[in-house]
N, C-alpha and C positions, 0 to 999 in steps of 0.2 A: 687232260680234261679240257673241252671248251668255253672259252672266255666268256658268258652269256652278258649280253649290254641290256638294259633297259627294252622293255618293248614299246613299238611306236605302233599307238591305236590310229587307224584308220575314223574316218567322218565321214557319212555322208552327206553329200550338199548337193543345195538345187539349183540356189541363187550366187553367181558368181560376184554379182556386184555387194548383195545383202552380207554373203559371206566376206568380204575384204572388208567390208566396214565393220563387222565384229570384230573379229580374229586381228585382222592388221590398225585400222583406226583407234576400235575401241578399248581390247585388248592389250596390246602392244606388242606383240606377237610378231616375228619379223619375218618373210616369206625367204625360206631356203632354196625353194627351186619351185618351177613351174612346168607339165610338162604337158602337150596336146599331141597327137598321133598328126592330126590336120591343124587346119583353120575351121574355125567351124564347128569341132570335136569336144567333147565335154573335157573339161579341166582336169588334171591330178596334181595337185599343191602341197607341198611339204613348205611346215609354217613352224619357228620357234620362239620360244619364250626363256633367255637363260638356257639352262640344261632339256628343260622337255619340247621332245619333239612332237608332231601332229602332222597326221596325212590328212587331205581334206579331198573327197572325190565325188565329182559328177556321174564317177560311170554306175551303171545298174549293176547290181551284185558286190558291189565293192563293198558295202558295210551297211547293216539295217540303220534308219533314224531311230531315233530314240534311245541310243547308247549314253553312256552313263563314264566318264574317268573321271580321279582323285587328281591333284595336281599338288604335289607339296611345294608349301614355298614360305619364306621366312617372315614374312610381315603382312599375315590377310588384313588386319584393320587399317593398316597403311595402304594396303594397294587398293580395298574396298573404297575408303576417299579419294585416291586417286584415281578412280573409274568414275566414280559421283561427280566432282569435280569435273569431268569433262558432258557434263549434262547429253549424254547419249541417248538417244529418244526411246529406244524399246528397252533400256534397261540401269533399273537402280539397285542394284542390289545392296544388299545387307549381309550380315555374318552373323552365327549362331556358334556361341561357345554349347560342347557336346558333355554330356553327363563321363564321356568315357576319354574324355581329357584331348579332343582335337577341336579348333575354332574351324568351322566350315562358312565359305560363300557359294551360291549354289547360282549360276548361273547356265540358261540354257540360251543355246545358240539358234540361230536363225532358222536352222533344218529342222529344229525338233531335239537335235544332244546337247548332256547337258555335263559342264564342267564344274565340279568340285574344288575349289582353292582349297586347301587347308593347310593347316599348321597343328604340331602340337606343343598344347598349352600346359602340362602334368606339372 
């Protein structure tokens, strides 16, 4: 049977410099690889955080705005002041403990998608 890995969501992006300042400044997110056809050419950035990986692409048809991923990760109220803490200009977020036992931070990124921290708290 084949080994199935985790799947890696593609992003759409417009803004290259907007996007590095989320994903890699403010996030902390570390950029795996970069790749342009030219100079010139729209971006495709593969970005990590820990284990989850992230496509992030300039090209047309690569992935609709407005998508939506979960990100598990171990300590949302810790990482939510450590985002705060760096007083980032388009965003403060907060965390919402859920009725059905996961704490969510909802964070949308510069293109319009939007990432999910969460943890569960049961």
């Amino acid at each position: 049977m084949t080994n199935a890995k985790p799947p890696i969501p593609i992003f759409r992006s417009f803004n290259e410099d907007a996007t590095r300042a989320f994903y890699i400044d403010f996030l902390g997110f570390e950029i795996d690889f970069e790749f342009r056809f030219e100079p010139g050419t729209p971006l495709y950035m593969g970005v990590k955080l820990g284990e989850c990986e992230l496509h992030l692409s300039e090209h047309f048809g690569d992935a609709s705005p407005g998508s939506s991923v979960r990100i598990e990760i171990d300590d949302v109220a810790g990482y939510c002041q450590a985002l705060n803490a760096k007083n980032y200009k388009h965003a403060r977020p907060g965390y919402l403990d859920q009725e059905w036992g996961w704490r969510d931070m909802t964070i949308d990124d510069p293109n319009g998608n939007r990432l999910i921290f969460c943890e569960r708290i049961e």
